[in-house]
C-alpha positions in Angstrom: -3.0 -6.2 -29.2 -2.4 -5.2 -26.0 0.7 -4.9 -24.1 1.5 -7.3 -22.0 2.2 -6.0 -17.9 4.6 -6.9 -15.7 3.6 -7.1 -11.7 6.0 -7.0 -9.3 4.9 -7.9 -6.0 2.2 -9.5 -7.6 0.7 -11.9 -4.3 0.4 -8.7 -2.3 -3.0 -7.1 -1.4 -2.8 -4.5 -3.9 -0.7 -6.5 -6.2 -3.7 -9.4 -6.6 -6.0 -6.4 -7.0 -4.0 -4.8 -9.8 -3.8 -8.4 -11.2 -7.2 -8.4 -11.5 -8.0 -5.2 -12.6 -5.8 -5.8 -15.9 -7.1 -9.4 -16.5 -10.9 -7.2 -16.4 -9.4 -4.8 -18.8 -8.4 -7.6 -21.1 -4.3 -6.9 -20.6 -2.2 -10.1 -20.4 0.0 -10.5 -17.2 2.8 -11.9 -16.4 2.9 -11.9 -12.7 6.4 -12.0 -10.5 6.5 -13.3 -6.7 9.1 -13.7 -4.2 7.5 -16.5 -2.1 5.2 -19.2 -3.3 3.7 -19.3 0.2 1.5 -16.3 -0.9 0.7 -18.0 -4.4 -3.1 -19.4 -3.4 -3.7 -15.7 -4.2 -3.8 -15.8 -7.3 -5.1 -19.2 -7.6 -7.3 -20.0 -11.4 -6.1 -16.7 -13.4 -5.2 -16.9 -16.4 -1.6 -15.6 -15.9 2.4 -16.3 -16.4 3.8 -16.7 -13.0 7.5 -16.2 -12.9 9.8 -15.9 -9.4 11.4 -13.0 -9.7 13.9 -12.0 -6.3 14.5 -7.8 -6.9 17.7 -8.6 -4.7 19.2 -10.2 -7.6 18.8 -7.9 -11.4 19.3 -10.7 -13.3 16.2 -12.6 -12.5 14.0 -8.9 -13.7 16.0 -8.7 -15.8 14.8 -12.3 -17.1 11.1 -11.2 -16.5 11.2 -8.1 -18.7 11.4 -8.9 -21.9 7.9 -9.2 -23.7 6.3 -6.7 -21.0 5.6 -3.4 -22.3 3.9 -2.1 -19.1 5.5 -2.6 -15.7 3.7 -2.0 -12.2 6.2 -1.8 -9.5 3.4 -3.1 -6.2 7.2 -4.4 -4.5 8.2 -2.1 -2.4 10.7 -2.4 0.8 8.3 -2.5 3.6 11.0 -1.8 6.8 10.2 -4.6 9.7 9.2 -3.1 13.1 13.2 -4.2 14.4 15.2 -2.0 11.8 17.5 0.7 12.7 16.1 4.2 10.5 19.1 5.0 8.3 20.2 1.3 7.5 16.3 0.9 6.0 16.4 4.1 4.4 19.5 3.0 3.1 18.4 -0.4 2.0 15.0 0.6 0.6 16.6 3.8 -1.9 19.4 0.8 -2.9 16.8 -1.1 -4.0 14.6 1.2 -5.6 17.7 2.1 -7.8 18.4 -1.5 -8.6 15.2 -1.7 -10.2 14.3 1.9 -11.8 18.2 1.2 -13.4 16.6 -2.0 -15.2 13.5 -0.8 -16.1 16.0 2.1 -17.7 17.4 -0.7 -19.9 14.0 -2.4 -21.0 12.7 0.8 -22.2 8.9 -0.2 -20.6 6.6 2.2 -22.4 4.8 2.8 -18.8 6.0 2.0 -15.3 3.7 2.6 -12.1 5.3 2.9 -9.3 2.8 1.8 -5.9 3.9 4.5 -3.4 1.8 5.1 -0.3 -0.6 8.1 1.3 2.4 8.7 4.0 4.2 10.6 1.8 2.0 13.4 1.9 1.9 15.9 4.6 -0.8 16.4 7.6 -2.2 19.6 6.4 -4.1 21.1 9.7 -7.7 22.4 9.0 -7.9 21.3 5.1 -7.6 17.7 3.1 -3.9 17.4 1.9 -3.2 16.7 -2.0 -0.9 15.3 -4.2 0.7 18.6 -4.0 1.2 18.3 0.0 4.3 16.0 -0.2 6.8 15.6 2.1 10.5 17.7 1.0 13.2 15.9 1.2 15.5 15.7 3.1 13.0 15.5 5.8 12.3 19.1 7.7 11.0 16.5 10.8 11.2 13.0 11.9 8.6 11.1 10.3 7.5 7.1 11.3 10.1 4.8 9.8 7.7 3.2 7.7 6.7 6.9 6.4 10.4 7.5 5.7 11.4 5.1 3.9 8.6 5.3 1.5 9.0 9.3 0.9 12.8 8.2 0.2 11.6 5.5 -2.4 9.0 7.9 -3.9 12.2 10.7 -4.5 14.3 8.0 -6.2 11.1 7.0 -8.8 10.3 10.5 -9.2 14.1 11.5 -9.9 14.0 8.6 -12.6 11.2 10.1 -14.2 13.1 13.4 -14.2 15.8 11.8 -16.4 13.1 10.3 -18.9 11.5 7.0 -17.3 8.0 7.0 -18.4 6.6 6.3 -14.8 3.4 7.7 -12.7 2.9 7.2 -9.2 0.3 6.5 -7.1 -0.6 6.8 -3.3 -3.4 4.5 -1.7 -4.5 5.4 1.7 -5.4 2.8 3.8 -6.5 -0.2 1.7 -9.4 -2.5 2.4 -10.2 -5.2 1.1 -9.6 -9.2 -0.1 -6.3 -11.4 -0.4 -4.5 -9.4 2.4 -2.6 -12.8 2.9 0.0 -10.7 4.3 -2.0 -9.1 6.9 -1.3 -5.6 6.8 -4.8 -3.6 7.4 -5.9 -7.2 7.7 -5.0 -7.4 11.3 -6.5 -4.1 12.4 -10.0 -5.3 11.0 -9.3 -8.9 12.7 -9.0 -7.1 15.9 -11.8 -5.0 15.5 -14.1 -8.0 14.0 -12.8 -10.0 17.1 -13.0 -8.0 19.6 -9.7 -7.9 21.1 -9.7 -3.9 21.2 -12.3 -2.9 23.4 -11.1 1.1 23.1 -10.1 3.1 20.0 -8.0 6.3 19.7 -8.9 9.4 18.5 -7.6 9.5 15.2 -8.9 10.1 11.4 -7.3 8.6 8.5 -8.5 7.9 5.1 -9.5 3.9 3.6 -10.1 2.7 0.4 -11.2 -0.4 -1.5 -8.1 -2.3 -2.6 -10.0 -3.6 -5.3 -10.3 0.8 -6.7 -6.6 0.7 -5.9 -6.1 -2.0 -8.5 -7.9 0.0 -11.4 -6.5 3.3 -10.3 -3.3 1.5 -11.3 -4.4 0.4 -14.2 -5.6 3.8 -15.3 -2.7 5.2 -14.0 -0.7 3.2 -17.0 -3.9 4.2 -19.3 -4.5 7.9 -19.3 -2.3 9.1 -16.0 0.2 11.8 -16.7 4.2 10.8 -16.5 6.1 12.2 -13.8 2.5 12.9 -11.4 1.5 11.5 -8.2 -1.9 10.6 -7.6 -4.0 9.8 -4.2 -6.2 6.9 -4.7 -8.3 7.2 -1.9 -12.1 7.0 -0.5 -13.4 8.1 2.5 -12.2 10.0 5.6 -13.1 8.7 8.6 -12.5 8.4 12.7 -11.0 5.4 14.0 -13.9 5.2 16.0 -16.6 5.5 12.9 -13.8 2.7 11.1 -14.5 0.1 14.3 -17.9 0.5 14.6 -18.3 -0.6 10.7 -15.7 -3.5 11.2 -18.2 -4.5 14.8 -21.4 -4.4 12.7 -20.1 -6.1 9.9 -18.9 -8.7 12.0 -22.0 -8.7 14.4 -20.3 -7.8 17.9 -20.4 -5.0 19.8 -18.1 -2.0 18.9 -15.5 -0.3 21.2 -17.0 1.6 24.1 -14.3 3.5 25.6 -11.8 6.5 24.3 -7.9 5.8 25.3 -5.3 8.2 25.4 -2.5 8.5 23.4 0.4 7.3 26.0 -1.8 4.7 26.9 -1.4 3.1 23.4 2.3 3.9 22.7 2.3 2.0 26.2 0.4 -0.7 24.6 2.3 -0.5 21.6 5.9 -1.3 23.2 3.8 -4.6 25.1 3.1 -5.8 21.6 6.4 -5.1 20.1 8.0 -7.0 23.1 5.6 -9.9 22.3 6.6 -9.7 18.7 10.5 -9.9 19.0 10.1 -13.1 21.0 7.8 -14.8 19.3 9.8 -13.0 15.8 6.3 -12.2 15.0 5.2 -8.5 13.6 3.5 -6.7 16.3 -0.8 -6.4 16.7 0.2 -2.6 17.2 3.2 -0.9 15.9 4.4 1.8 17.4 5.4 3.8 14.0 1.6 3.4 13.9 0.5 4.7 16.7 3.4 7.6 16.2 1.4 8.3 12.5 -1.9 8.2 14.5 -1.0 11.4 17.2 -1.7 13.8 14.0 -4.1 11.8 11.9 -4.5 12.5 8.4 -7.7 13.8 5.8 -7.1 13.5 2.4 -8.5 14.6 -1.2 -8.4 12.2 -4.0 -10.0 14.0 -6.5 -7.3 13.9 -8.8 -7.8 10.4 -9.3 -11.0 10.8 -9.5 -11.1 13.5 -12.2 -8.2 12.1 -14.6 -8.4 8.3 -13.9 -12.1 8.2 -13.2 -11.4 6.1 -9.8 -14.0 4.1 -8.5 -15.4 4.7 -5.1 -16.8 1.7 -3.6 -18.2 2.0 -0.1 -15.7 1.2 2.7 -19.1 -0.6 4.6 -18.4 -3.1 1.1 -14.7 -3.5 1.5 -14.9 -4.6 5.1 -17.5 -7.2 4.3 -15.3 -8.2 1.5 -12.2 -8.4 3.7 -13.9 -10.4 6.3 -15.8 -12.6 4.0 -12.3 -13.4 2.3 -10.6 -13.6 5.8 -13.2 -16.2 7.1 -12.4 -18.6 4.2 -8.8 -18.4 4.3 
C-alpha cells in the first residue's frame, strides 16, 4: 500500500496542486488547513481534511500519526507591514516548531516547499540549486526573500542531524486555485488592464500544477538533504504581459517605466493597502526583487524528478479560466 501524506498548507496554490498530484499518483491524503474560508479548493476530492493551526504543536501533532510522508507547502509568508528581524524571527520559530515534531513522528519523507528567492542573481549565466544565498546574509535582501532563505537554513540544518527531508524551489507559479492571490493578482492586472506599462525585468514562471508533481517526485526519487529548482521558462516582464493580454483578449502594455517610477508607485499602493488593511497591488519588496531580475536553470528537476514543463501560454489560460469562475 501506499503511504499515506500529510499536506500542510494544503488550500494554498501549490498546496491544492500537490493535493492533486498525489491523488493522480494514487497516494492517500490527509490534507491540513488553517482557514476553512479557502476550503472550496479542494472541493469533491477524495481526502481527510483535518484543521491543523502550526502555532499550536499539539494539533500536528494530532495530524501525524498514520502519515508516512509529510509535505510542509505552510510556510510564514511575512505581511507587507512587518518589521525585518521580528519576521525573521517569527518565521525560523516556527519552522523549528514543526521540523521538532516531524523529529518525533519519524515521517519516512518530509518536503519542505521553499521558494526560487533563495538563490542568488548570478550576472551573465542561469543560477542553480548551487547558487544559494550564505547565511548570515552578505547583503540585504527583500523581506519576503529573507525570511524564506532563513526558513530554508533551519530545514536544511534538520536534515543535517538526520530528518529525511528534500527541498524544493518553485519560481514564479502559475496556475489554478490561487484563492489566495499571490501571482494571481499580477495576472488580474495584466488580464484587466490596470497596468498600462511594464518594467524591465526577467524572472522565471512555472505551472503550479508541475510544481505539484515535482513535489511528489521530490518524496519519490529526490535525494535527502538537496534542493531542487522547479521551474519553466525565463522570461521579460514584458513577453509575461503580453501572454496574460492575449490570453485575455486586450491590448498589452505599451510603454517602458523606470524603476523609481514604480518604487514610487509601489509606496501609493502600500498606503492604499494599510488603510484599507488590504495587501498591496504592488509590493515594494517586489519591485526591490525586480531592480536585478533573475534567470534560472531547472534542470536538476528535470533530470532526477523528470519535471513536467507545461507551457506558461497554458498556465495563464488556466489561471484565468479558474479566476473567471471563482
Amino acid at each position: 500500500m501506499k503511504p499515506r501524506a500529510l499536506v500542510l498548507g494544503s488550500t494554498g496554490h501549490i498546496g491544492a496542486h500537490v493535493v492533486r498530484a498525489l491523488l493522480a499518483a494514487g497516494y492517500p491524503v490527509r490534507a491540513a488547513y488553517r482557514s476553512e474560508r479557502f476550503l472550496p479548493v479542494l472541493e469533491g476530492l477524495p481526502i481527510e481534511r483535518v484543521r491543523v493551526d502550526l502555532d499550536v504543536p499539539a494539533e500536528l501533532r494530532a495530524a501525524l500519526p498514520g502519515c508516512e510522508w509529510v509535505f510542509h507547502a505552510a510556510g510564514f509568508y511575512p505581511p507587507f507591514v512587518a518589521r525585518r528581524a521580528a519576521a525573521v524571527e517569527e518565521a525560523v520559530a516556527a519552522t523549528r516548531r514543526v521540523l521538532e515534531e516531524l523529529a518525533r513522528a519519524k515521517p519516512s519523507r518530509v518536503v519542505f516547499t521553499s521558494s526560487a528567492s533563495t538563490i542568488r542573481r548570478i550576472p551573465g549565466r542561469l543560477a542553480h540549486e548551487a547558487d544559494a544565498e550564505p547565511w548570515p546574509l552578505s547583503a540585504r535582501r527583500p523581506l519576503y526573500a529573507t525570511v524564506k532563505i532563513a526558513m530554508e537554513q533551519e530545514v536544511l540544518r534538520a536534515a543535517g542531524a538526520g530528518l529525511p527531508v528534500v527541498v524544493v524551489n518553485p519560481s514564479v507559479c502559475l496556475g489554478e486555485y490561487d484563492a489566495h492571490l499571490f501571482s494571481g493578482r499580477l495576472i488580474l492586472a495584466f488580464a484587466k488592464s490596470r497596468l498600462p506599462c511594464y518594467l524591465a525585468h526577467q524572472f522565471n514562471a512555472v505551472y503550479t500544477g508541475d510544481v505539484g508533481v515535482g513535489h511528489v517526485r521530490a518524496a519519490e526519487r529526490g535525494r535527502l538533504g538537496e534542493r531542487y529548482l522547479l521551474t519553466c521558462r525565463n522570461l521579460t516582464l514584458k513577453e509575461f504581459a503580453t501572454l496574460v493580454a492575449e490570453s485575455a483578449g486586450v491590448a498589452p502594455p505599451k510603454w517602458p517605466v523606470p524603476y523609481r517610477v514604480v518604487l514610487a508607485a509601489s509606496w501609493a499602493t502600500e498606503l492604499v493597502a494599510w488603510v484599507t488593511r488590504t495587501e498591496p497591488l504592488l509590493p515594494r519588496q517586489a519591485v526591490y526583487s525586480a531592480r536585478t531580475g533573475q534567470r534560472l536553470d531547472g534542470s536538476k528537476a528535470v533530470r532526477e524528478l523528470d519535471l513536467p514543463q507545461t507551457p506558461i501560454e497554458d498556465a495563464i489560460r488556466r489561471a484565468l479560466a479558474w479566476f473567471r469562475a471563482h
